[in-house]
C-alpha atoms as one frame of an Amber mdcrd trajectory, in Angstrom:
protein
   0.000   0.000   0.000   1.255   3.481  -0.361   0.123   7.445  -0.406   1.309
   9.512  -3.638   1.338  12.830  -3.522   3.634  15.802  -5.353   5.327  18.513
  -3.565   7.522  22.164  -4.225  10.563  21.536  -2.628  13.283  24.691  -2.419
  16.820  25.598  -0.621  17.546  29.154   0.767  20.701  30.307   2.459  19.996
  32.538   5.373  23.062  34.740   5.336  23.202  35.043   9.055  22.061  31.684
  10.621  24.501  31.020  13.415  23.210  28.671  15.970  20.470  26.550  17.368
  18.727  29.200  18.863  18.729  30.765  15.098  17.594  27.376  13.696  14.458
  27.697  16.479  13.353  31.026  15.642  13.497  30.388  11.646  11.781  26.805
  11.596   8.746  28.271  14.087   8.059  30.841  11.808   8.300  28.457   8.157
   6.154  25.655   9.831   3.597  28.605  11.202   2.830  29.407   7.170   2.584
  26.067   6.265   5.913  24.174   5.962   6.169  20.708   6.509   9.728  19.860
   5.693  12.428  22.033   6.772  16.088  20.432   6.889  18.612  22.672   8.230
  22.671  22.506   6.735  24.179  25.313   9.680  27.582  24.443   7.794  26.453
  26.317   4.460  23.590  28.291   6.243  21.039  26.024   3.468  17.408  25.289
   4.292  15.768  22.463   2.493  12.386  22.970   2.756   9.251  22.483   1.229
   5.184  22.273   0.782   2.513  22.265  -1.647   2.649  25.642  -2.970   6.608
  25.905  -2.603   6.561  29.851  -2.766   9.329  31.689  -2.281   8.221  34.586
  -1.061   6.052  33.196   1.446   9.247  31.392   3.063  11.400  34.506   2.474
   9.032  36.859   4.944   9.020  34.038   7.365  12.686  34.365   7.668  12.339
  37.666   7.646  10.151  37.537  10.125  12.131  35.406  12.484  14.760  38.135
  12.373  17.339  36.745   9.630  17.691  37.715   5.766  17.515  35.555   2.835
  20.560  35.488   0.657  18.452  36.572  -3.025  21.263  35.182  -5.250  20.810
  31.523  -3.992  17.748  29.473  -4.390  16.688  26.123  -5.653  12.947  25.301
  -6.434  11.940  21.824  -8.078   8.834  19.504  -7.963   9.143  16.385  -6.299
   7.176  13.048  -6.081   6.797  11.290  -3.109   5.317   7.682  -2.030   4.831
   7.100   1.390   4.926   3.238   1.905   3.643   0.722   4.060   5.611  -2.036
   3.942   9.368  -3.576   2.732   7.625  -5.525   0.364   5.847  -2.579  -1.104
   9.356  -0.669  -1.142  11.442  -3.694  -2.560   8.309  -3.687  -5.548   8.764
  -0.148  -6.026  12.250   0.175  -6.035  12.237  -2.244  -9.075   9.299  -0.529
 -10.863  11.434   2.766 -10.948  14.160   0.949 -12.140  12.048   0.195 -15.435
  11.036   3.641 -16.089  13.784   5.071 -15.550  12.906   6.887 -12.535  15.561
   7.817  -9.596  14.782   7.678  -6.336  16.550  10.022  -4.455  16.139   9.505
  -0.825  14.159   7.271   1.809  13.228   8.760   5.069  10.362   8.123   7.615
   8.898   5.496   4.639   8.581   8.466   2.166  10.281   7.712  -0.586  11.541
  10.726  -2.897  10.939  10.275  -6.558  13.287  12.026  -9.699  11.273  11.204
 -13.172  10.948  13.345 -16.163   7.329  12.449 -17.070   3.767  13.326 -16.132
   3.621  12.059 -12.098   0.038  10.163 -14.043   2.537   7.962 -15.667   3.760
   6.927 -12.238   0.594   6.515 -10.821  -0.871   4.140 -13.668   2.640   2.091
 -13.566   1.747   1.331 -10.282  -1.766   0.567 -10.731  -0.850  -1.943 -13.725
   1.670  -3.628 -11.455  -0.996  -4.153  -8.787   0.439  -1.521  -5.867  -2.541
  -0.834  -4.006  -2.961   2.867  -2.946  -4.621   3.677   0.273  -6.543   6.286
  -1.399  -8.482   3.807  -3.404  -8.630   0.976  -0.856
């Protein structure tokens, strides 16, 4: 069984991020306008971070906010595709599915897995349909 869904996902660099306390005051203000993922790097001063909408600007006046400035001349944006999975068996299926298509996946964490393909995210979601991986939203 698994959960698709698509997601915005962008880096900033804060240009003057310095400690925890920093990292407190930044991620309380991106979650409080709606971000659910926010990875900090305090060695390059990057936030991964990302939600539906993936705006920008929205994320750069919650840094803002927080007291700390967004470095303008450095940021990523890119859509994502993610499967949250149920089981190993549903992974180990999946992981050879993406293999046919040609489709990377980039990371695994808390059983979402992160998904790098070139074509419509329908394609994906039919592949897995014809191979017989059950979604939850359909069950």
């Amino acid at each position: 069984m698994y959960n698709y869904y698509t997601t915005r996902k962008m880096k900033i660099r804060i240009k003057n991020m310095a400690c925890g306390h920093c990292r407190l005051k930044i991620e309380a203000e991106l979650r409080q306008v709606g971000f659910e993922y926010i990875d900090f790097n305090m060695l390059d001063d990057i936030i991964e971070l990302s939600n539906e909408e993936g705006d920008f600007k929205i994320a750069k006046r919650a840094v803002e906010k927080a007291g700390y400035l967004v470095d303008l001349n450095y940021s990523e944006e890119k859509k994502v595709h993610l499967v949250r999975i149920s089981s190993h068996e549903t992974y180990e299926e999946l992981m050879d599915i993406l293999e046919r298509i040609e489709a990377n996946a980039i990371s695994f964490k808390n059983s979402v897995l992160e998904v790098h393909y070139k074509g419509p995210c329908g394609d994906i979601l039919e592949i897995l349909d014809i191979f017989g991986i059950e979604s939850n939203e359909h069950a």
